[in-house]
C-alpha positions in Angstrom: 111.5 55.3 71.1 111.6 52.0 72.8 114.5 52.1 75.7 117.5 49.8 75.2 116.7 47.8 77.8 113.1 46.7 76.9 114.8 45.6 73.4 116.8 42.7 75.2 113.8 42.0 77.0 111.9 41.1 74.5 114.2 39.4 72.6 115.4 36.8 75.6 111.7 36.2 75.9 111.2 35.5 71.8 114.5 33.1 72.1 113.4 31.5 75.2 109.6 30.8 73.4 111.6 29.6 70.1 113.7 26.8 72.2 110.3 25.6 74.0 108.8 25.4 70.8 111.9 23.6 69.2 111.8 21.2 72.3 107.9 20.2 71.9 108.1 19.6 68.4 110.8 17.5 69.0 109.2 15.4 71.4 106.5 15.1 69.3 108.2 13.6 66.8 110.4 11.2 69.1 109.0 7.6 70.2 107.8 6.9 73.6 110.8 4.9 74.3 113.2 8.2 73.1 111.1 10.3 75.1 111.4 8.3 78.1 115.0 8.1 77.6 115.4 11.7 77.3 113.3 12.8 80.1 114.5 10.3 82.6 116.4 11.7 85.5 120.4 11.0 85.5 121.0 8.1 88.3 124.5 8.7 89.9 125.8 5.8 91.1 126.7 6.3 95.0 130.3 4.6 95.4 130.0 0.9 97.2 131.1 0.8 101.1 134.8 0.0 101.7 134.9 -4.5 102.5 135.7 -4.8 105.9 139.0 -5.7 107.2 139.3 -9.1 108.8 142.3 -10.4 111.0 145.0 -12.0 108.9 148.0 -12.6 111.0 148.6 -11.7 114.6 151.4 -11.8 117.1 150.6 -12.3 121.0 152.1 -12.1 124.2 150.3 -14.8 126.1 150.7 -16.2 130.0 149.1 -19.2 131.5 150.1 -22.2 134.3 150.5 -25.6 134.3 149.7 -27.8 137.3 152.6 -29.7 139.2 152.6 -33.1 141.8 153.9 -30.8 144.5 150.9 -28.7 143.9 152.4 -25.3 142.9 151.8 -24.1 139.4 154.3 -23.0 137.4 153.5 -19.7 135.2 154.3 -19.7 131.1 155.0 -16.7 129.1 155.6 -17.2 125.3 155.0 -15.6 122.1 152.4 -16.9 119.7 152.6 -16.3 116.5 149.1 -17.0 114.8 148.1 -16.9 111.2 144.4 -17.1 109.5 144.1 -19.0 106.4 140.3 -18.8 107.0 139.0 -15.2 107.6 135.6 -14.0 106.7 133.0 -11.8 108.5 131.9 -14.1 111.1 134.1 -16.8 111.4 137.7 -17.4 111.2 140.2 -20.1 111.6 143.8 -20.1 112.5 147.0 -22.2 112.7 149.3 -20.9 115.2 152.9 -21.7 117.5 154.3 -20.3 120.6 157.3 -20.6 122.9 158.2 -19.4 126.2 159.7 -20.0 129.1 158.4 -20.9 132.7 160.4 -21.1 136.8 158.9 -22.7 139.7 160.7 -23.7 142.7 161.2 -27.7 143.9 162.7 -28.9 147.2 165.2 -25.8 147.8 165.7 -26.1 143.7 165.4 -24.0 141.0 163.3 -25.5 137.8 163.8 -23.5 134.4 161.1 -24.4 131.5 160.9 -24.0 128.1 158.3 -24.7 125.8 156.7 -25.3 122.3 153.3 -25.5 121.0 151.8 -26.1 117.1 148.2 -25.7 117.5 144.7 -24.5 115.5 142.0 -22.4 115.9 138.6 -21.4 115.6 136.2 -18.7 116.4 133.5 -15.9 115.3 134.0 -12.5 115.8 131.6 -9.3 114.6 133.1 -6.9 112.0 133.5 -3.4 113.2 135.9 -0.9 114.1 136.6 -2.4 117.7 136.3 -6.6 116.8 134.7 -8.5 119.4 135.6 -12.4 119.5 135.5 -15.3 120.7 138.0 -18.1 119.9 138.4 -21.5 120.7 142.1 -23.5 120.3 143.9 -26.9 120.7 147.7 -27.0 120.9 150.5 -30.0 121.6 154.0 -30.1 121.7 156.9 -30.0 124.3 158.4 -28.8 127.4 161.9 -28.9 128.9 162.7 -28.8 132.3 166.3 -28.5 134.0 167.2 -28.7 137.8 170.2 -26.1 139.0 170.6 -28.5 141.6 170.7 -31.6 143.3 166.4 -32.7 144.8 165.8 -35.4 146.9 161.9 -37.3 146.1 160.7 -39.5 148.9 163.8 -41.7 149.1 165.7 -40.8 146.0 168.1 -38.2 145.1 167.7 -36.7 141.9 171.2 -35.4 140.3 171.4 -32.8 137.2 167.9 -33.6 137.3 166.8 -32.4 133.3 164.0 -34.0 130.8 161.9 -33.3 127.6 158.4 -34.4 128.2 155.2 -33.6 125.9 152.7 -30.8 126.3 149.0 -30.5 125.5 146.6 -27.5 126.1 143.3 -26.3 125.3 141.1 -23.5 126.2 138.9 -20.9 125.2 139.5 -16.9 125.4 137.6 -13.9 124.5 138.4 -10.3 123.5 138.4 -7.3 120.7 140.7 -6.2 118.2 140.9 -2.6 117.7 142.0 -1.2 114.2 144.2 1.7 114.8 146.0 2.4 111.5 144.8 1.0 108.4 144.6 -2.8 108.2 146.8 -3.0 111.4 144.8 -3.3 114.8 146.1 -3.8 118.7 144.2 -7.2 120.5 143.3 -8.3 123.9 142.0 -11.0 125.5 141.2 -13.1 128.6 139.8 -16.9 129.1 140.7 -20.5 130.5 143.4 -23.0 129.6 143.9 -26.1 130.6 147.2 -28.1 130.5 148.2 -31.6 130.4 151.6 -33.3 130.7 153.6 -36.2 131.5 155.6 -35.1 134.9 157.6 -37.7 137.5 156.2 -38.3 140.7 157.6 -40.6 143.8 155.7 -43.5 144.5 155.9 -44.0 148.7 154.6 -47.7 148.3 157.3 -48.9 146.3 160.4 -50.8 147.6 162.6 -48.5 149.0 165.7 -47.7 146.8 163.9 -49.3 143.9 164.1 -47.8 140.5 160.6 -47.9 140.9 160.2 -44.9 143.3 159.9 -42.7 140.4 157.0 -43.2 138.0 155.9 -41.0 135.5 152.1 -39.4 135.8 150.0 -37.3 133.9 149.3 -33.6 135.1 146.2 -32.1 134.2 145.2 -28.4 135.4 143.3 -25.5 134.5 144.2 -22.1 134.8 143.7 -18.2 133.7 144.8 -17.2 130.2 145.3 -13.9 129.0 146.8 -12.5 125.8 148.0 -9.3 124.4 148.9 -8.4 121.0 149.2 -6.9 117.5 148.5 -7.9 113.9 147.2 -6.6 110.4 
């Protein structure tokens, strides 16, 4: 008597040879196209890489200096606000505004400033985890400067001496962004600004005590920029 266990032997191996047989006839019997289609490995689709996140709306600390006719620059520090209507992989381009607030000393004097700016920009930048870019910008407005005292220009004596006059500046700057969290990313940068403004200065070959003493002149300077900030 056969053992037990030579029984199910034999009979996995006649079930096995019945399903190849089953299999080969039915191939047989199937078009090439069917045959093809059954044979054919199963492609698994691999899921597509996450976009990457581009720089929508950022807020900056910035500082920079304006040049003066006394020759002293005077330091601004503002907020600037800057959104980016235009984002893609390699270039992007904003619309931003800023204001801040500025002190310089004149004759003995105190000056306080305040300023605003509506500018635009545009720059490139390379997609990655840390965002290297480079950005270019135009900006005009106004500034406001107030005396807390009494100066005396050349000949004339200027008394609650406070004015609006315009503001332009324009620069470059270059930096990263670093995502930390999601879509939201910490930014910092460095580059050159120059500044232009309409500022009075004291004429020595005018009359003296004429109104003319006092004419109005154009500052232009450059200076360092630098900028600090956060956006998503």
């Amino acid at each position: 008597m056969r053992p037990p266990r030579c029984r199910w032997l034999i009979a996995l191996v006649c079930a096995l040879a019945w399903s190849a047989t089953a299999r080969a006839e039915d191939l047989r019997s199937a078009s090439p196209d069917e045959v093809l289609e059954k044979t054919a490995p199963i492609q698994i689709d691999e899921p597509s890489p996450a976009s990457q996140t581009h720089a929508r709306l950022k807020l900056s600390l910035e500082g920079f200096s304006i040049g003066t006719t006394w020759n002293m620059p005077v330091g601004l520090i503002g907020l600037h606000l800057e959104t980016y209507p235009l984002s893609r992989r390699w270039v992007r381009a904003g619309v931003g505004v800023t204001g801040g607030l500025g002190s310089a000393a004149v004759e003995a004097a105190s000056a306080t400033a305040k300023y605003g700016l509506l500018g635009v920009s545009l720059g490139t930048q390379y997609p990655a985890r840390i965002t290297p870019f480079i950005e270019g910008h135009v900006a005009g407005g106004f500034m406001t400067a107030t005396l807390d005292r009494p100066v005396t220009i050349g000949t004339v004596t200027v008394n609650d001496a406070s004015g609006t006059t315009w503001l332009v500046v324009r620069g470059l700057d270059a930096g990263a962004e670093t995502y930390v969290f999601g879509r939201a990313y910490l930014s910092f940068s460095m580059g050159w600004m120059r500044s232009s403004w309409a500022s009075p200065d004291f004429n020595p070959y005018a009359p003296q005590a004429s109104s003319r003493n006092l004419n109005i002149v154009t500052v232009t300077a450059d200076s360092f920029l630098w900028k600090v900030g956060l956006g998503i």
